[in-house]
C-alpha positions as CSV (number, residue, x, y, z in Angstrom):
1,X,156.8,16.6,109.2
2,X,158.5,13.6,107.6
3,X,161.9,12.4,107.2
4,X,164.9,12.3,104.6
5,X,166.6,9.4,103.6
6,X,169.9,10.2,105.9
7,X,167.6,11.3,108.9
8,X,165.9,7.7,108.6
9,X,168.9,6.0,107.9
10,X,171.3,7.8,110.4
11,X,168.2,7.3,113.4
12,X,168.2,3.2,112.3
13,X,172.1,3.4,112.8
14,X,172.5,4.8,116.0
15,X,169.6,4.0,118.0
16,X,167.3,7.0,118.0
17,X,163.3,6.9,117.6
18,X,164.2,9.5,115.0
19,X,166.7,12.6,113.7
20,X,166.4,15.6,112.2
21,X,169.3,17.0,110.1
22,X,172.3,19.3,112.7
23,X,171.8,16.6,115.4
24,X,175.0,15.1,115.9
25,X,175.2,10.8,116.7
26,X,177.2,8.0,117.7
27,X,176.5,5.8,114.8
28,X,177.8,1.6,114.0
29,X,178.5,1.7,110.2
30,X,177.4,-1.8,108.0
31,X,180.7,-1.9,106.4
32,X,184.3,0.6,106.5
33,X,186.0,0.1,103.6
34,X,189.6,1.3,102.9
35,X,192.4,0.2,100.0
36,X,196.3,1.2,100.0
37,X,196.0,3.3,102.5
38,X,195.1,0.5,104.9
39,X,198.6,0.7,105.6
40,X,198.9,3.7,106.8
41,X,194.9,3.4,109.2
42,X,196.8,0.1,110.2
43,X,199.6,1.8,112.0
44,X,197.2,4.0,113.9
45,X,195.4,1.4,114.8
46,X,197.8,0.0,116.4
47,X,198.9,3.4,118.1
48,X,195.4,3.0,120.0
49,X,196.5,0.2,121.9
50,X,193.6,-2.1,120.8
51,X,194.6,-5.9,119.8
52,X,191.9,-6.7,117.8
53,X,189.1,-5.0,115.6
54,X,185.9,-4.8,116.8
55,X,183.3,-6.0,114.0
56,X,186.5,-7.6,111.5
57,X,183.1,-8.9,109.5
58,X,182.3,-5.2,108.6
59,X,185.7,-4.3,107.3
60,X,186.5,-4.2,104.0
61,X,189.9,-3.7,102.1
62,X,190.5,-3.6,98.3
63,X,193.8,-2.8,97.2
64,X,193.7,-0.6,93.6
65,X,195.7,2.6,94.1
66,X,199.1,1.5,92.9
67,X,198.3,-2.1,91.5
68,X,200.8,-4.2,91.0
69,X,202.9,-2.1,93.4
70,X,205.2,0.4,91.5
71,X,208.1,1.0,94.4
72,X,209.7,-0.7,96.9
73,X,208.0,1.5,99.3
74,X,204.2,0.1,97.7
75,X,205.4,-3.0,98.0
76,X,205.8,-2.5,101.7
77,X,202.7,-0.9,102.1
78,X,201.0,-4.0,100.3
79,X,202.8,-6.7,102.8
80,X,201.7,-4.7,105.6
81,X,198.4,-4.8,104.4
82,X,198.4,-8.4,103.8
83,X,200.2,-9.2,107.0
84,X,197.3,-7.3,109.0
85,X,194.8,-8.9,107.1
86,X,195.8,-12.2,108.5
87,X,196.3,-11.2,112.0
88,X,192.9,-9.9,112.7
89,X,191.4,-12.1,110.4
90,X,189.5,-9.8,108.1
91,X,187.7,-12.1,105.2
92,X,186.5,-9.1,103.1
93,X,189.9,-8.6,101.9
94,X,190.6,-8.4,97.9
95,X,194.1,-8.0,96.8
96,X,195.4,-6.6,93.3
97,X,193.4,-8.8,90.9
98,X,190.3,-7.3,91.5
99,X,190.0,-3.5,90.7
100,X,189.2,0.0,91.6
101,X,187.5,-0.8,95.0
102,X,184.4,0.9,94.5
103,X,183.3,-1.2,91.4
104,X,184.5,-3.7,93.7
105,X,182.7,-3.2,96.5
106,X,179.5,-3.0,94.2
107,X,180.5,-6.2,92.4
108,X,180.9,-7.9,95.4
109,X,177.3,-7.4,96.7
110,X,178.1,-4.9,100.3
111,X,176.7,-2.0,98.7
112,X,172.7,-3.1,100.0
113,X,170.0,-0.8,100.5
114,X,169.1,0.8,103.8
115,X,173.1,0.3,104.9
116,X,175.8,2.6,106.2
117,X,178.6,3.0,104.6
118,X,182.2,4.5,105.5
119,X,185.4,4.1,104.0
120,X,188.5,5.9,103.7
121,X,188.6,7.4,99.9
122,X,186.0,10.6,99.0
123,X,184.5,8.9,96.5
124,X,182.3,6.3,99.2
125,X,179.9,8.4,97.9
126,X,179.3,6.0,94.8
127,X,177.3,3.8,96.6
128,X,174.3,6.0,97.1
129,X,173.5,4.6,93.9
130,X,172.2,1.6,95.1
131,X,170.5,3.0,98.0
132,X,172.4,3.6,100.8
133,X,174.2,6.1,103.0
134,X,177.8,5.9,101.7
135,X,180.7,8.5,102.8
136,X,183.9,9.3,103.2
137,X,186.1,9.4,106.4
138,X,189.6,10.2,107.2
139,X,192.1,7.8,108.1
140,X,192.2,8.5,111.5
141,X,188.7,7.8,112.0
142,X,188.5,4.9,110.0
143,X,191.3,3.6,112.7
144,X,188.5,4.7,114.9
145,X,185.9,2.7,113.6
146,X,188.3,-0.9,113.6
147,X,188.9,-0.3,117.2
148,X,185.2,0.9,118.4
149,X,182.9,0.0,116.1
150,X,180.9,3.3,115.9
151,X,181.8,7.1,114.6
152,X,179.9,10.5,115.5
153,X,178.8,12.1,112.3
154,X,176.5,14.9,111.8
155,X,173.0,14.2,110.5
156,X,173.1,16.4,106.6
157,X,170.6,18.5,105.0
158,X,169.4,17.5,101.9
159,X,169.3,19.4,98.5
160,X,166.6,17.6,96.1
161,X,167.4,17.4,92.4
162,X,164.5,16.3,90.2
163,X,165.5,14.9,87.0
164,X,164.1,14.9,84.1
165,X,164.3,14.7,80.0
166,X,166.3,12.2,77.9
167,X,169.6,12.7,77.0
168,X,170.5,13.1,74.1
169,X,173.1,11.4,71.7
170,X,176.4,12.1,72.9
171,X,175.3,12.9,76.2
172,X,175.6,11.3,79.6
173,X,175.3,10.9,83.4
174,X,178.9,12.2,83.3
175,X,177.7,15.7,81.5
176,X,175.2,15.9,83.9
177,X,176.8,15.4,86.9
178,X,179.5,18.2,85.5
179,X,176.8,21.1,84.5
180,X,175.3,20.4,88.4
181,X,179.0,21.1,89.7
182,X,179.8,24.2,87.4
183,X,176.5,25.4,88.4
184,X,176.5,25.1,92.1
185,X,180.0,24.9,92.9
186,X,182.8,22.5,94.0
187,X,181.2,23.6,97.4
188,X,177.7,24.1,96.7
189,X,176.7,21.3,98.8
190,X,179.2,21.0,101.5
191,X,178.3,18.4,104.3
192,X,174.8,17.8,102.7
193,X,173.0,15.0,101.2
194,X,172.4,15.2,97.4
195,X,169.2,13.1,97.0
196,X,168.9,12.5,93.2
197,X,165.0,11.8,91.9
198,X,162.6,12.7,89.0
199,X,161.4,10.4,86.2
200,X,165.1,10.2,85.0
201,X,167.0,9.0,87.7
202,X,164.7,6.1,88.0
203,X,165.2,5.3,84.1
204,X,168.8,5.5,84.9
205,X,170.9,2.7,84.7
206,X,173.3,1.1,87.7
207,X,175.9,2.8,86.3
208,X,174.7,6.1,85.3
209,X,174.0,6.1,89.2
210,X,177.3,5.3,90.2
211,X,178.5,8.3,88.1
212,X,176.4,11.2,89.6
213,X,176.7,9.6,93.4
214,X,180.7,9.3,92.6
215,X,180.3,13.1,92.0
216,X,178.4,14.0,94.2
217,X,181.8,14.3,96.3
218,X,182.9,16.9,94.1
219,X,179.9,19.2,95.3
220,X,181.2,19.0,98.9
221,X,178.7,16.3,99.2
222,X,178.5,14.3,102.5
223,X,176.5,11.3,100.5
224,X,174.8,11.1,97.2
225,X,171.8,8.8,96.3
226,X,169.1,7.7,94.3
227,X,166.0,5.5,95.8
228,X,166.5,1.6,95.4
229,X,164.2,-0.2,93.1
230,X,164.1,-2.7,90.5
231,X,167.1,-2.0,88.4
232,X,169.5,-2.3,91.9
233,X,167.2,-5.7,93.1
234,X,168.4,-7.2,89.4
235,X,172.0,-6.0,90.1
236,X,172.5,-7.4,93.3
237,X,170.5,-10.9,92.9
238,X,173.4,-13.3,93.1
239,X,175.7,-11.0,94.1
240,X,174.4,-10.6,98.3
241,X,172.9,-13.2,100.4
242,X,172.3,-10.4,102.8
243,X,168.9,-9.1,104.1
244,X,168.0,-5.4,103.1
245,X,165.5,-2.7,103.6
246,X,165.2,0.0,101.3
247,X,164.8,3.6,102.7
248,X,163.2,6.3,101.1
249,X,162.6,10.3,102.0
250,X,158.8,10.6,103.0
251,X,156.6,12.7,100.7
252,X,156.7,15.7,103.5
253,X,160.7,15.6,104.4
254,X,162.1,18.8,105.0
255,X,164.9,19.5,102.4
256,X,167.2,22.4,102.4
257,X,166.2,23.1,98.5
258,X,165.2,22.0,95.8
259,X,167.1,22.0,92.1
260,X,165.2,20.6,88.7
261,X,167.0,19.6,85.7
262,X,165.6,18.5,82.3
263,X,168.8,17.2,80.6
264,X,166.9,17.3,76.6
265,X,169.0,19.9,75.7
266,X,172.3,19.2,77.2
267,X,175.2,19.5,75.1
268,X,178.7,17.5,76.1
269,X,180.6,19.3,79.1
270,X,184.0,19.8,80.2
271,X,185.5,20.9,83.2
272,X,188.4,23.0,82.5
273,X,191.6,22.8,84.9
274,X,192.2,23.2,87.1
275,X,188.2,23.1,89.2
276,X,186.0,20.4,88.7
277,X,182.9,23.4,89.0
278,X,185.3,25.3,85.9
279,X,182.7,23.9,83.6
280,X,181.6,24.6,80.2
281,X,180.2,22.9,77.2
282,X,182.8,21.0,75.1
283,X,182.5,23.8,72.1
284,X,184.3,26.2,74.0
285,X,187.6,24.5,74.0
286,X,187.0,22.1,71.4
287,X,190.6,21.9,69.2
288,X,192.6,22.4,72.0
289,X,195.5,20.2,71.7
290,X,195.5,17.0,73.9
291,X,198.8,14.2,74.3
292,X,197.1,11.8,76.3
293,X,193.5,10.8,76.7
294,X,192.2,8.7,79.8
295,X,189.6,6.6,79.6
296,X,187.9,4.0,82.4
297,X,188.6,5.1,86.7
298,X,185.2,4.5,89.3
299,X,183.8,7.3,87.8
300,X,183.5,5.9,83.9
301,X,185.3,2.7,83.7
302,X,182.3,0.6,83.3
303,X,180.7,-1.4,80.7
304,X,178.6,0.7,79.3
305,X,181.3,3.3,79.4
306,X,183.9,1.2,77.6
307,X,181.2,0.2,74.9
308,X,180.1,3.9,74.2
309,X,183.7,4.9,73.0
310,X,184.7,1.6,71.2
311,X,181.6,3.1,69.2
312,X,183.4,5.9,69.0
313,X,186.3,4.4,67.8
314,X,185.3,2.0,65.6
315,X,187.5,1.7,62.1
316,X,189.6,4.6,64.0
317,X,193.0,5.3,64.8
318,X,194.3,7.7,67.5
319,X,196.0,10.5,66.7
320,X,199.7,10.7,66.0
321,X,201.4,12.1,69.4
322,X,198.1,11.3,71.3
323,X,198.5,8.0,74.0
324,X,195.0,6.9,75.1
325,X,195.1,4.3,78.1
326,X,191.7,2.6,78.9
327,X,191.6,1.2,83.0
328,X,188.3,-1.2,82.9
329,X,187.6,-0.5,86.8
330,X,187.7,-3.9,87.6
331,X,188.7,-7.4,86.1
332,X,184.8,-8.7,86.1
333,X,184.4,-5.7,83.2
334,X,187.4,-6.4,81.1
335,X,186.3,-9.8,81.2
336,X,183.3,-8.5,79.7
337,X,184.8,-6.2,77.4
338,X,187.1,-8.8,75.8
339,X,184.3,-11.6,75.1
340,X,182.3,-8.7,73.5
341,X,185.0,-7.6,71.7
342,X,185.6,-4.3,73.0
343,X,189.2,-4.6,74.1
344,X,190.1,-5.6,70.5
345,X,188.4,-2.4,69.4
346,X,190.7,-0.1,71.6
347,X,193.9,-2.1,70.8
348,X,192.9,-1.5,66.5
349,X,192.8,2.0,67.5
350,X,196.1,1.8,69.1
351,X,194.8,2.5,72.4
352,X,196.9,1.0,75.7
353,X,194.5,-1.3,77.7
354,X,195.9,-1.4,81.2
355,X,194.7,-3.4,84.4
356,X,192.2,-2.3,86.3
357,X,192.8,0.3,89.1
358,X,193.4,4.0,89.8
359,X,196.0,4.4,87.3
360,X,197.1,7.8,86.3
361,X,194.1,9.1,88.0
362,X,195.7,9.7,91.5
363,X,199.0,10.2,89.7
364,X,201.3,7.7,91.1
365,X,202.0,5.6,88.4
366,X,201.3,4.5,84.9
367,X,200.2,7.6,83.1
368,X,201.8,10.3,85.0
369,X,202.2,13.5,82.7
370,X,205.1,15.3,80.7
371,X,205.3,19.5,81.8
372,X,202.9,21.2,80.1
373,X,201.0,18.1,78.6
374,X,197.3,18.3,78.3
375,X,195.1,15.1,79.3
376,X,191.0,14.5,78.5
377,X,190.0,12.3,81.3
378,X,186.8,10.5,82.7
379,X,188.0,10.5,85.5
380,X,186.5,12.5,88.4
381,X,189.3,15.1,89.3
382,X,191.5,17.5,87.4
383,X,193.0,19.5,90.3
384,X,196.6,20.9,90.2
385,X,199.1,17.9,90.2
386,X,196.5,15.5,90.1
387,X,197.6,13.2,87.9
388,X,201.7,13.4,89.2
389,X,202.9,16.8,87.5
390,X,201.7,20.4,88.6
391,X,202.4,21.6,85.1
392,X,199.9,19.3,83.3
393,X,196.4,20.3,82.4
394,X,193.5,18.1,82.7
395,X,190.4,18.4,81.2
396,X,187.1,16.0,82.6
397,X,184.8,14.8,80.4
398,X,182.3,11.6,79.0
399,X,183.7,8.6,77.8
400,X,182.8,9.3,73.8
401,X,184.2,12.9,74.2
402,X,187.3,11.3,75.2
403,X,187.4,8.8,72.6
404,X,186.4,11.4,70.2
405,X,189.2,14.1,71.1
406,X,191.9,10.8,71.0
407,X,191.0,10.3,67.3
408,X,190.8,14.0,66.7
409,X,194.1,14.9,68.5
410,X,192.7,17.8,70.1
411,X,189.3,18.2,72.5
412,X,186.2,17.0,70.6
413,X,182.7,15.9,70.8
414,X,181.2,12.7,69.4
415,X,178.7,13.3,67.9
């Protein structure tokens, strides 16, 4: 019997001949990554009694949550971060000119091939899509990790989905990822790996892949991934100096099950609030009144996301009443967007380009919603409160169905 990705990966990392998926190992992660809340893992660091992290070469801190700070209190959290930073001399440090750390963290070439992965937000996950075993931690064990070096985790089972089809216009990674939630649940893969394949995923681009392994979280996923080839080679040539080794599942790996999807006749989805698995196609709530309309966060804030609704809104307006803000997720793709024109695009369709970062996503600042307002986000959550106020509604969906509904006034598809 062969052997999954994480069993191969997981063995490498901690030592063993080989694994099978229940066993439970000491492992040494590549690279822990945290943002803000490094403020907060740096204080129980310090509780541990430890003077100096272990591997400060493998730590990596972006901050993007509140960016520039929005209190005096984020503020703090910032100088404490920065103060830390110096002390134990951590170089893979980026501060609030960068972006939403995992576009970051991609951009900046750590997101290899054959590498563990940790880091202290749920959405680590996103960089299965270049390959490697990516996953969020608590705080506490991220601590853990600065002051050891190593963390037990528990080798997953893996659920195989073959992909297949073309999408079609209007239609993307995002309504994919989406009509796999709604179908198995926000829990339908709790502590497994999700091991995306088929003749689609490997036509997929970098960031369709970042968007189904960002979501793969909101399964109850331990990691998401997709098989490094070609298309992540081209993407990380210039960025990495570092030596890599792909890992793939062998042809006879055990997997817990396996799901197919063709995609060819997908329609645009939405998840409804307030479940990211309360998921049905647009129709069924299109004309529901929306006030604000979010467009960019790790999930859908790249490139190619920013280009598909300027499409959208080309020689548009949005609606009276309706405030669309548009978070490029990091400054390397606004960049991009303004020399291609994009940004001027959204700002003739009186949209509100902001900087790069979490935004209204985790609801601290800058976007925060009015009682009873509805938002249409690409974002990757829409639970109660999620975006500051318990008495909003949010509704998830693609990037053209939220430029669509911001023209429209009220939840729409493209195309």
């Amino acid at each position: 019997m062969g052997y999954t990705f994480s069993e191969k990966i997981l063995a490498e990392k901690s030592g063993h001949a080989s694994l099978h998926a229940g066993e439970i190992v000491m492992v040494s992660p590549d690279f822990v990554m945290s943002h803000d809340n490094a403020a907060a893992i740096s204080k129980t660091f310090a509780k541990m009694g430890v003077a100096n992290v272990k591997h400060p070469e493998g730590v990596v801190i972006i901050l993007d949550h509140v960016v520039p700070a929005a209190s005096a209190k984020h503020a703090e959290n910032h100088k404490v971060i920065r103060q830390f930073v110096a002390d134990q001399g951590i170089v893979h440090f980026h501060d609030i000119n960068t972006g939403i750390c995992h576009q970051v963290f991609a951009e900046q070439g750590y997101a290899l091939p054959g590498t563990l992965i940790l880091g202290s937000d749920s959405h680590t996950t996103t960089y299965g899509a270049f390959g490697a075993f990516s996953a969020g931690i608590g705080r506490t064990e991220v601590a853990a990790i600065w002051a050891t070096g190593q963390i037990w985790l528990r080798v997953p089972e893996t659920i195989r989905i073959v992909l297949k089809g073309t999408f079609p216009t209007g239609v993307s990674a995002k309504d994919l990822a989406l009509k796999i939630i709604g179908d198995i649940g926000a829990d339908g893969a709790l502590y497994q790996a999700v091991e995306f394949t088929g003749p689609l995923a490997a036509a997929m681009s970098i960031a369709e892949r970042m968007v189904l392994a960002n979501m793969a979280a909101e399964m109850g996923a331990k990691n998401g991934y997709f098989a490094a080839d070609a298309r992540v080679n081209a993407y990380l040539a210039g960025r990495t100096h570092s030596d890599f080794s792909p890992v793939t599942s062998d042809r006879d790996a055990q997997f817990a099950r396996e799901l197919t999807y063709d995609v060819s006749g997908l329609r645009p989805q939405v998840a409804k609030p307030h479940t990211v698995d309360n998921v049905s196609p647009v129709d069924d709530v299109a004309g529901t009144p929306v006030q604000q309309a979010l467009l960019g966060t790790c999930t859908n804030g790249r490139l190619e996301d920013l280009a598909k609704a300027a499409k959208v809104l080309e020689n548009k307006r949005v609606a009276p009443g309706v405030r669309m803000l548009v978070f490029p997720a990091s400054w390397d793709i606004y960049s991009q967007a303004m020399e291609q024109g994009i940004l001027a695009t959204f700002i003739r369709a009186g949209a509100v380009i902001m900087n790069p970062g979490c935004g209204p996503c985790l609801g601290a600042h800058a976007g925060v919603l009015a009682d009873g307002e509805v938002c249409i986000s690409s974002a990757n959550r829409n639970f109660k409160g999620r975006m500051g106020n318990p008495n909003a509604y949010v509704y998830l969906a693609n990037p053209e169905v939220v430029a669509a509904s911001a023209v429209a006034g009220s939840i729409q598809q493209a195309y």
